[in-house]
N, C-alpha and C positions, 0 to 999 in steps of 0.2 A: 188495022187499028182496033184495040180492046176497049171496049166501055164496060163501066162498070156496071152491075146487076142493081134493080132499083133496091131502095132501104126499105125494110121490113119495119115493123113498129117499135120492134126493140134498137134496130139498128139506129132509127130516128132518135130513140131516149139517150142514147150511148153517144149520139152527137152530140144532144142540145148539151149535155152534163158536159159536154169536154171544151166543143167552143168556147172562145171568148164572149161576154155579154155585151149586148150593143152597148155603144155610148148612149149616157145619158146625154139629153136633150138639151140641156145648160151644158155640156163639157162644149169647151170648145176644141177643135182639129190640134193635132199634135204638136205644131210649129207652132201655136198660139196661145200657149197654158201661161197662165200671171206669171208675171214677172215677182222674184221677192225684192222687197226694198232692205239693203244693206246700206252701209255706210261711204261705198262709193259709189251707189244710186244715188242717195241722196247728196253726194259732192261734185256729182257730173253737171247741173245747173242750178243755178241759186233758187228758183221757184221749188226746187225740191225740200231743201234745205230749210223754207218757210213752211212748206204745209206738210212734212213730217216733223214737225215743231222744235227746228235746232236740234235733232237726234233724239226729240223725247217717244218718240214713232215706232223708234226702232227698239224698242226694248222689246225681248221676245215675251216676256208674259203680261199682261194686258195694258198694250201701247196708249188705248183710250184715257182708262184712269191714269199712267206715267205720263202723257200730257195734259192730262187736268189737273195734274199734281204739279207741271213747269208752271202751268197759266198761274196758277195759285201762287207760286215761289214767283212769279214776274210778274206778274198786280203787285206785291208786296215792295218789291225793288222801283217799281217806275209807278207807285203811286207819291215817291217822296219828291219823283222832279214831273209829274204832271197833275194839271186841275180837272174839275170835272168834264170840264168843254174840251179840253183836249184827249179825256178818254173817251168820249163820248163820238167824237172825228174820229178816233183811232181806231173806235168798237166798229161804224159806219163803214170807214172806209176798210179795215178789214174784211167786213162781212162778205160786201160788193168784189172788194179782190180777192177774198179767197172762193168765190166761184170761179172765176177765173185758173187760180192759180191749184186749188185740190183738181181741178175737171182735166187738169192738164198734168198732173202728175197722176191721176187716178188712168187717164187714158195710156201714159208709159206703161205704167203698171200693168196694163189689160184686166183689170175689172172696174165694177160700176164702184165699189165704194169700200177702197181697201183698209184698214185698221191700223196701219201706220200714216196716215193720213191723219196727221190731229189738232190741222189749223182749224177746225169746227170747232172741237172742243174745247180748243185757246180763248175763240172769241165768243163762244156761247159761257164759259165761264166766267171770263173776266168781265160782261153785260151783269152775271149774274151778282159777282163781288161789290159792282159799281152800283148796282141797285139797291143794298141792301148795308151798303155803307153808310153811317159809324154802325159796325157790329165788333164785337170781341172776336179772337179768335177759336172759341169754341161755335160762336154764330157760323164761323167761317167755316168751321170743319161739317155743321150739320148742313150746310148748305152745298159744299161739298159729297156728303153723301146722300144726299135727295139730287143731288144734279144727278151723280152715276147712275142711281136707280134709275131716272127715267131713260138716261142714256142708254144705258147696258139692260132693262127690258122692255122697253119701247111699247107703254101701254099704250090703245087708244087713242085721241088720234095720232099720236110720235109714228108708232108702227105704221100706219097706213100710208104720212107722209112718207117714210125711210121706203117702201116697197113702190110707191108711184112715181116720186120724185128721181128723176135718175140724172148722172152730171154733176158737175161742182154744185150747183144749185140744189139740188137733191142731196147732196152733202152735207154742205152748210143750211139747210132751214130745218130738218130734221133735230139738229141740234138748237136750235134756234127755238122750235116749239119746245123742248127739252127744260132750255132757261127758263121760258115760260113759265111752264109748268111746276119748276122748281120756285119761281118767284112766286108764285101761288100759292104754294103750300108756306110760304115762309109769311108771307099776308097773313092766311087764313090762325096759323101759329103765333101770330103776334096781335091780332085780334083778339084771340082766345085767352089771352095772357090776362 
């Protein structure tokens, strides 16, 4: 039997170049890379179906703001046949089930907190619509675009929650501080007035 002669220094540069690099550290093992969510993922159980927001999830360019765009189009539609007290249960009990129900499609999916996942942004906007109702439609739209900013760059404390909070809970309160935040600015803006 032949063995081979040891690797001289060159020999070692000429591997390390050619080898593959190790996996990072977040990848997961090859049988276990996410899942995407398509449109018969989301048809395969109804809990799907809710926390990719009725297909608004699934839009390939940013599923986040195209379901903060349905929440906006459906506060509009079901504020003509419901009262405050009824969005107000609706906002509550969504919140509570959509931990439940993103933690459970996030966990299909195989990652912690996927971006067609947008029963967050459903119920963190529509809190934030009902808050701030009677406003005009341009109310609607700035409030609209201070929700996304916090949403989409996650200052202080948002980021911190989105990076510690992990699970449907971690989902939906990240969002939740987001409203917040949003309704603050819209206080502080109406103050000033």
């Amino acid at each position: 039997m032949q063995t081979d002669p040891p690797l001289g220094p060159a020999d070692k540069l000429i591997a390390a170049e050619t080898s593959p690099p190790p996996p990072a550290p977040d990848q997961r093992p090859p049988g276990r890379q996410p899942r995407r969510a398509t449109a018969r993922f989301m048809l395969s159980h109804p809990l799907h179906i809710l926390s990719l927001g009725f297909g608004s999830g699934l839009s390939p360019i940013a599923p986040g703001t195209i379901g903060t765009l349905f929440a906006w189009a459906s506060f509009a539609v079901l504020s003509r046949h419901l009262t405050v007290i009824e969005w107000a249960v609706l906002i509550v009990v969504g919140f509570f089930g959509g931990i439940a129900v993103c933690g459970f499609t996030a966990k299909k999916l195989g990652t912690d907190d996927p971006s067609p996942v947008v029963w967050d942004e459903i119920i963190a906007f529509w809190l934030v619509l009902l808050m701030v109702t009677p406003v005009t439609l341009t109310g609607q739209f700035w409030a609209f675009i201070v929700f996304r900013f916090f949403d989409m760059v996650k200052p202080p404390p948002i980021g911190y929650f989105d990076r510690r909070l992990k699970g449907g809970f971690g989902i939906m309160f990240d969002d939740l501080v987001a409203a917040f935040f949003t309704l603050l600015v819209i206080a502080l803006w109406r103050m000033s007035v």
